[in-house]
C-alpha positions, 0 to 999 in steps of 0.5 A: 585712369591716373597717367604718371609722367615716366621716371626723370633719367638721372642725370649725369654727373659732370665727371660722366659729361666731362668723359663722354665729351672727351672720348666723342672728341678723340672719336671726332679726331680718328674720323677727320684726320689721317694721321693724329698723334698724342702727346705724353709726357707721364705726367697726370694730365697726359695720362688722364688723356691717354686713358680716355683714348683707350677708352674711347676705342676699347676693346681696339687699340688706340690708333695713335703713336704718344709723342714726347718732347723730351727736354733731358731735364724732367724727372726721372720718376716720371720718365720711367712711368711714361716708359713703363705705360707706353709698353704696358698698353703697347702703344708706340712712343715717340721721344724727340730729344732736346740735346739732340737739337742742342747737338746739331746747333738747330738749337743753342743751350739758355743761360738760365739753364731751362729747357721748357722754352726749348721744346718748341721747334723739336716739337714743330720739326717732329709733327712736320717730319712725321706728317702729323695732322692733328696732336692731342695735348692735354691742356686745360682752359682753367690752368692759364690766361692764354690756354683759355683763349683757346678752342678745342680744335686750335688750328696751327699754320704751317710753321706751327704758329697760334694765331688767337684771331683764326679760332674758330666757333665751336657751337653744339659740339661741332669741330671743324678739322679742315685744314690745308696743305702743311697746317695741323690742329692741335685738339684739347679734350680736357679744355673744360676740366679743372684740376679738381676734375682732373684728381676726382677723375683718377679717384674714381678710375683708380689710375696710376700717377708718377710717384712724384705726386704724392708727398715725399721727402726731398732736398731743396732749395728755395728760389723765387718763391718755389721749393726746387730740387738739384738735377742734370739742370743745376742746384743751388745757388751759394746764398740758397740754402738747401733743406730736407722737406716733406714735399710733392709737385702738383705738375711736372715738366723740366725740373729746373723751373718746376717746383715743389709745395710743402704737402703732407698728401700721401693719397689721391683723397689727400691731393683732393683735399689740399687742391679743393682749398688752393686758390693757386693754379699749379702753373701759378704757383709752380711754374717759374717759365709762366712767371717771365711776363704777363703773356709768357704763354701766350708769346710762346703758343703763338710761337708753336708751343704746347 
């Protein structure tokens, strides 16, 4: 008698692992803390993070409210499809407003005009107002130096702080939440996708971006060495010469350090495409506020930021 060994399971792809390792991490989250949050601001990581949360928990509703800090500076496109998406799955949104902390003097107006280094004690003094013990974000470990020091479960002092020297091992996909009295954890599900995982992603799940994603024409200008655009933060400068260009933005965030790439990808196969040959992160190549020094980020996560 001839023994066959049994058929070898087809292993999963790495979208499928990168999933289930996302959605198991938001299941990890609702068992270990009391009061999560997730933040959302409509652009594509945040909306990725949100469809994996209603996945996770299908056919329940996510247990979580969405959290924005919102600098009054971001994209209109984007800002309607954050409320648009808030209300289709009817998920609670909570926006904290940068003018309002402007308003009140907790907070004074920069003289470069962007807000994006602004958001970070709106942020602080809504997850200690509402007693949030762990906030989902959507960062990943391929988008910047000091994002990639840091663990799936980031735990945060009392006053919001990062400290890079407290993470703590994360071996054989256990997280551990502990925490004490006035410190939160901040969670990544996305640490281990790239931005081409985060794109193939929304190919294959056909998921619903902000138009602002995909080539459209625009007027801007340009500025150390980034196309921007004219909004409530500003425009151009005397010497900067405005030009109508075929444009799209590979990030989102506050308008007047966010920039634009010349692209003609007008499909979520074209991003792909153009994203597979870029040797440039997004933040690198259009995020002015990570080009302030060497350790911009890190400085401003150890601060509380994002």
């Amino acid at each position: 008698m001839t023994i066959t060994a049994p058929p070898r399971r087809k292993q999963a792809d790495t979208l499928t692992a990168l999933e289930s390792e996302a959605i198991h991490i938001f299941r990890e989250v609702a068992g270990e803390f009391d009061r999560p949050a997730i933040l959302f601001s409509g652009g594509k990581d945040s909306t990725l993070l949100l469809h994996l949360a209603i996945k996770a928990f299908w056919p329940a509703p996510v247990p979580f409210p969405l959290l924005h800090v919102d600098t009054g500076h971001n994209f209109d496109e984007v800002i309607t499809f954050r409320d648009q998406t808030a209300h289709t799955h009817g998920l609670r949104l909570i926006v904290a407003h940068v003018q309002d902390w402007i308003d009140d003097g907790r907070l004074t107006e920069r003289p470069d005009g962007t807000r994006n280094p602004l958001q970070t004690q709106p942020l602080l003094d809504t997850i200690t107002g509402h007693r949030f013990d762990a906030v989902f974000g959507g960062g990943r470990r391929d988008e910047e130096r000091a994002r990639a020091k840091e663990r799936i479960f980031s735990l945060r002092n009392p006053f919001g702080q990062w400290d890079p020297r407290r993470q703590r091992p994360e071996l054989w996909n256990l997280y551990n939440g502990r925490h004490r009295p006035g410190e939160h954890v901040r969670v990544f599900p996305l640490s281990n996708w790239t931005e081409l995982d985060i794109w193939r992603y929304i190919q294959r799940h056909d998921i619903p971006l902000p138009s602002i994603y995909f080539a459209h024409q625009r007027d801007v200008y340009r500025r150390d060495g980034m196309w921007l655009t004219s909004g409530p933060w500003g425009g151009p400068r005397d010497t900067e010469e405005v030009q109508h260009l075929t444009v799209r933005y590979r990030t989102v965030g506050d308008g007047s350090c966010t920039g634009a790439v010349e692209s003609t990808a007008a499909t979520v196969h074209d991003v792909i495409t153009e994203v597979a040959a870029s040797r440039l992160t997004e933040r690198g190549a259009t995020r002015a506020d990570d080009r302030l020094s060497e350790a911009a980020m890190e400085d401003r996560k150890r601060e509380g930021y994002f």
